[in-house]
C-alpha angles and dihedrals in degrees: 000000000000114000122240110213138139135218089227153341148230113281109194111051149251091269087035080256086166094056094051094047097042094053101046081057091055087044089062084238095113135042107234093247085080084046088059101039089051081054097039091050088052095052086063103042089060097048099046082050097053089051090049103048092046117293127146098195123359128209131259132199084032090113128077136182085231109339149005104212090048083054099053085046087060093041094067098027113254100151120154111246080238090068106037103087085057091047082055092059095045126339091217079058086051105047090043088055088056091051105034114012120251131213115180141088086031109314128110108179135159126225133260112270111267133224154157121286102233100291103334132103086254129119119209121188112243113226120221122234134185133195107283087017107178116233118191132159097251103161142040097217088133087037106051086043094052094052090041083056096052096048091060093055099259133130104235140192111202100217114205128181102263105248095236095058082041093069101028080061091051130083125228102225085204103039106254135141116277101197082056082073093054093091083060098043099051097068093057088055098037077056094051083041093057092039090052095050091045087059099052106270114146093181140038120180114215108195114212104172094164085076083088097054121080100283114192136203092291107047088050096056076051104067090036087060088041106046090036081063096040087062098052097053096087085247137153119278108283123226111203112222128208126167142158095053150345122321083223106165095005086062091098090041093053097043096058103053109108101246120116105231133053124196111199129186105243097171100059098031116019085151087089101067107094096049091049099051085048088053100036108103125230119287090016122137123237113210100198117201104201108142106070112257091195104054145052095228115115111234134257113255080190090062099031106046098065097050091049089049093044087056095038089055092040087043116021123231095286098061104044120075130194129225145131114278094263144342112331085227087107106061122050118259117245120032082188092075097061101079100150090071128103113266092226098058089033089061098061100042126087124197117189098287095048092046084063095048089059089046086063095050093047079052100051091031089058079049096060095251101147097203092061083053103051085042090062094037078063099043087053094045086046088061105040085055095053096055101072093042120113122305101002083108112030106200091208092048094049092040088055084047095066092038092067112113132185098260082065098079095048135110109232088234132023118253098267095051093049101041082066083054110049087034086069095046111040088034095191126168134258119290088006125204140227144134126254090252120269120079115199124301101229117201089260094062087047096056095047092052078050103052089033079064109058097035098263091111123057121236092239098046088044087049088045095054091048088051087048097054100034086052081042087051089049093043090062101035088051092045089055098043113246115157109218113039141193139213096238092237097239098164088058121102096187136000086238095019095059093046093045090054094065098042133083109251114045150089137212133213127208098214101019103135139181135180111233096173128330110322097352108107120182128199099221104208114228122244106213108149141019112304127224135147124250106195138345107305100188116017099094095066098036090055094043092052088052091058086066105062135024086222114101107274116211117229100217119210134158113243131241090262098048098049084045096056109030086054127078094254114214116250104233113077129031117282097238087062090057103048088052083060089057095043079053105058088036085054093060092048091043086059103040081049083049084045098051092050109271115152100191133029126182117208098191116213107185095144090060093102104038088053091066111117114250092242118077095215093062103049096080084065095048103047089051101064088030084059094042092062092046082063094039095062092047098031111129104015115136122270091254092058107095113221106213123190138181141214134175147186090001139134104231100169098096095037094037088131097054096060089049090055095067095069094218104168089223136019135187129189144169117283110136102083087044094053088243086300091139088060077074077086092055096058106050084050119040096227109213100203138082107276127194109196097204103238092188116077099209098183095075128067084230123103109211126218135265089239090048092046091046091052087056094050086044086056100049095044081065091073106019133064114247089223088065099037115113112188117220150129119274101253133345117303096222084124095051122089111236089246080071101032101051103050086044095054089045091058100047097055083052091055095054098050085053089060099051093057094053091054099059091043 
């Protein structure tokens, strides 16, 4: 009988227990024993879930108290000199520096730089490497949870980063070659290897996700040194693990290491079957990831059936596991829990316990067991029938739709027309300041959303206390000096959330949690019919807050792509049609903003580049629809009216024209982790626009200094004119208490008035 396993598994919580626990440590309100049992409870509760709902053997060492790839870093002992003295203290001290920054009992460290995990809403540390870099097994994470597993009654697979994606993850500080490590990093894996087998473990699972990227010459000699030498260490069985795509060109490649598993994506790329089971030796297993581990949607038994019964019959029960596509990080837990949606929605969706639920009757069904067929007949049934009911196809969307012509994504000028323009209406000075849009959500505003919510709280008195905070947000911007400002969005949730909830289409969850990076959670809204806006969604409080001030105030809204991507997409139409819904709808709200008075919007895209497919040769393709519907948002607004746009945590060195492409009059994006490194795009293509290098790195509890902030500004003046140079922080500081924000603030704009001077000197 076919095995029901999967590659990972929710960290935080139903209830976002992680989260909780993780920030009263931080706090300094809890020891960090209460930090480790919270974990430790939550371990168990997984698993015991897992087993319940289906599975045949759960994962270990796929939690982690912030991030995976930062734990594999510490295992083996890459840790940056920088951080050391404080590992030395306390290595939880240590671990939270490289993830967060830390300033206090004498250290004063930045944090690893931060960025996308392939094309998820994920964020991975990346660890930072040098020539001769030291690898040592310095730690029994794997180890401790294994154990721990096996203590509680359960079968466990240790899963571990592969050490050839580990590095190709990584960044060389000096330049260097990273696969040239690899000779030192093998013997610290081939040791945990060894320990895990000596404590019962029959399977390891090794993720190399990077086998569905474009791998040259190189990177294949590479996994050919590292898994020769996985297989001698003595070690468990090793299940291969792909995911986010098809192996494509690496299939050979993957097939001939010498491991004795493979897990394949069979929900972005089925396709691949047939060339898989052809490639696949003798006696090898095949983990088929059938049930989608990204999205809520419930599978179709129509579409999966067949390709489980053609391996079954190719492979025999024994060989052919079952499990979700990838790791289940990326869906909430417990679709139970969410007893406030329609029936009729609920009953087509799948959260992680319920992926594994289905697992287990693809399983039984592969095994004759006629109840697990007819369960699946339903569910497909289910399905079919849904698609034709109300408001999954909206006439008037899809009619708008056909009638979008080319002149619809155009600016009414070109740049340099409307840079004179807006340069005579917003008359701002040189190297102006502002922030990307939210200001922190204090527990008070929190509790008030809250009680708003659930009726504790009157309209009027709820609509009195956001007043209150937004004219609270322009009084001090005004008092330090910066030059656009913003209302602070306290009434907003979510930068996609808040804008879901007032457009046709979508759904919302109570408890339906995802981890974007350490303790930061995000409720990804669910797209399940045609979108379309009803009515204006922003402009109340944009133009309220510009009554208060005579500064330009910025409209803030979340652009087509990123709606598109930080939202669970329905599965029945392309994903490009969709996104032009969504640029739709934003358009209409762009011009009523432009018609109330509002000089500058911003439409953030920080998802543009996580969107790109994995796949060079189909990025062209995507770009450009994803560009289009950027235009399409701010197509047709006048030439004062300055078009803002957003990106973080995100490489733009190889898709530096694109973002040109999209004409936006001002753009800001992340640079102060990376040191500015990003600005490298910058150089090699003389950007045009108005560009805004964030100097604040928001992620992290530590206010930097005026000195640090001005060394940034210096640097990118090297390779950026000052008449284009916008000054602001990396991202919005929604996450941030006031006691970091305001002296931070204080100190850019400082920053920025130093710089003028010495401009004009």
């Amino acid at each position: 009988m076919s095995l029901v396993t999967h590659p990972g598994f929710p960290r935080i919580g139903l209830k976002r227990e992680l989260k909780r626990a993780l920030e009263a440590h931080w706090r300094g309100e809890t020891p960090v024993e209460a930090l480790l049992d919270a974990a430790r409870e939550l371990r168990a509760r997984h698993w015991r879930l897992a087993r319940d709902a289906g599975a045949d053997v759960v994962p270990c060492n796929d939690f982690s108290l912030y991030d995976h790839v930062l734990d594999t870093a510490v295992l083996f002992d890459a840790i940056p000199e920088r951080y050391r003295a404080l590992f030395a203290d306390s290595r939880l001290d240590g671990y939270f520096a490289m993830a967060r920054g830390h300033r206090r009992d004498g250290h004063d460290l930045h944090a690893l730089e931060m960025t996308k995990w392939f094309d998820t809403n994920y964020h991975y540390l990346v660890p930072e490497l040098h020539a001769g870099q030291h690898f040592a097994l310095t730690g029994d994470k794997p180890l401790a949870e294994l154990r721990e597993a096996q203590a509680l009654g359960h079968r466990a697979r240790p899963v571990l980063l592969g050490p050839v994606s580990f590095l190709l993850l990584s960044k060389t500080v000096d330049g260097s070659d990273r696969l040239a490590l690899l000779d030192r990093l093998l013997p610290a894996y081939a040791e945990l290897l060894r320990q895990l087998a000596e404590a019962g473990a029959e399977w390891v699972q090794l993720d190399e996700p990077c086998l569905v990227l474009d791998q040259d010459a190189d990177d294949h000699a590479a996994y050919r040194k590292a898994y020769a030498a996985l297989a001698a260490a003595n070690g468990p069985r090793i299940l291969l693990a792909s995911y986010f795509g098809a192996l494509g060109d690496n299939l050979a490649l993957a097939t001939e290491l010498p491991v004795d598993g493979l897990h394949v994506d069979l929900v972005r790329a089925p396709q691949q079957l047939d060339a898989v089971l052809d490639a696949l030796p003798a006696g090898r297993v095949l983990s088929a990831g059938v049930v989608d581990g990204r999205n809520v949607w419930r599978s179709r038994p129509g579409q999966v059936l067949p390709l489980l019964r053609k391996a079954h019959t190719r492979l025999g029960g024994e060989r052919l596991w079952l499990a979700p596509s990838c790791s289940l990080l990326h869906v909430p837990i417990d679709l139970e829990a969410e007893t406030t949606l329609p029936a009729e929605r609920r009953a087509s969706m799948a959260f992680a316990k319920q992926k594994l639920e289905e697992l287990r009757a693809y399983a039984d069904a592969l095994a004759g067991h006629p109840e697990a067929e007819a369960a699946l007949l339903a569910q497909q049934t289910l399905l079919d029938r849904q698609a034709g009911q109300a408001g999954v196809l909206n006439p008037a969307v899809r009619g708008r739709l056909q009638a979008l012509s080319p002149q619809s994504a155009l600016r009414r000028s070109a740049y340099a027309s409307r840079r004179v323009v807006q340069a005579e209406v917003l008359a701002l000075p040189p190297l102006p300041t502002t922030t990307i849009g939210s200001f922190p959500q204090t527990d008070e505003l929190r509790q008030a959303r809250a009680a708003h919510r659930t009726g504790k709280l009157a309209d009027k008195a709820y609509e009195d206390r956001l007043k209150a905070e937004v004219e609270r947000v322009v009084r001090f911007q005004e008092e330090i000096g910066l030059d656009v400002l913003v209302h602070g969005e306290p009434e907003r949730n979510d930068m996609v959330e808040y804008f879901g909830e007032q457009l046709d289409g979508y759904l919302f969850t109570k408890l339906g949690w995802v981890q974007s990076y350490g303790s930061r959670c995000v409720k990804p809204p669910v797209i399940w019919g045609d979108v379309a806006r009803p009515a204006p969604m922003t402009v109340r409080w944009s133009a309220f807050a510009q009554s208060l001030t005579d500064k330009p105030m910025k409209g803030m809204l979340t652009g087509p792509v990123t709606m598109l991507q930080w939202s669970f997409v329905r599965d029945d139409l392309p994903r490009e049609t969709v996104c032009r819904q969504i640029a739709l709808a934003l358009r209409d709200e762009v011009h009523d903003l432009e018609a109330a008075g509002i000089r500058a919007i911003q439409i953030d895209e920080p998802a543009l580049r996580e969107g790109l497919p994995l796949r060079r040769a189909d990025w062209p393709t995507y770009l450009a629809w994803a560009v289009e519907c950027f235009r399409i948002t701010a197509g047709g607004v006048r030439d004062a009216t300055q078009i803002h746009t957003h990106m973080c945590y995100s490489e733009f060195n190889d898709i530096i024209e694109a973002v040109a492409a999209m004409d936006a009059d001002v753009i800001s994006i992340e640079t102060s982790r990376s040191r500015m490194e990003l600005l490298d795009a910058f150089v090699r293509f003389r950007y045009p626009n108005g560009i805004g290098p964030g100097v604040y790195d928001i992620h992290s509890p530590r206010v930097p200094t005026q000195e640090e902030m001005l060394a940034l500004l210096r640097k990118a003046l090297e390779v950026l004119d000052a008449g284009q140079l916008w000054v602001n922080p990396d991202c919005g500081l929604k996450t941030r208490d006031w006691a970091e924000v305001e002296p931070a603030l204080r100190r850019m704009v400082g920053c920025a008035r130093q710089l003028r001077t010495d401009i004009v000197a």
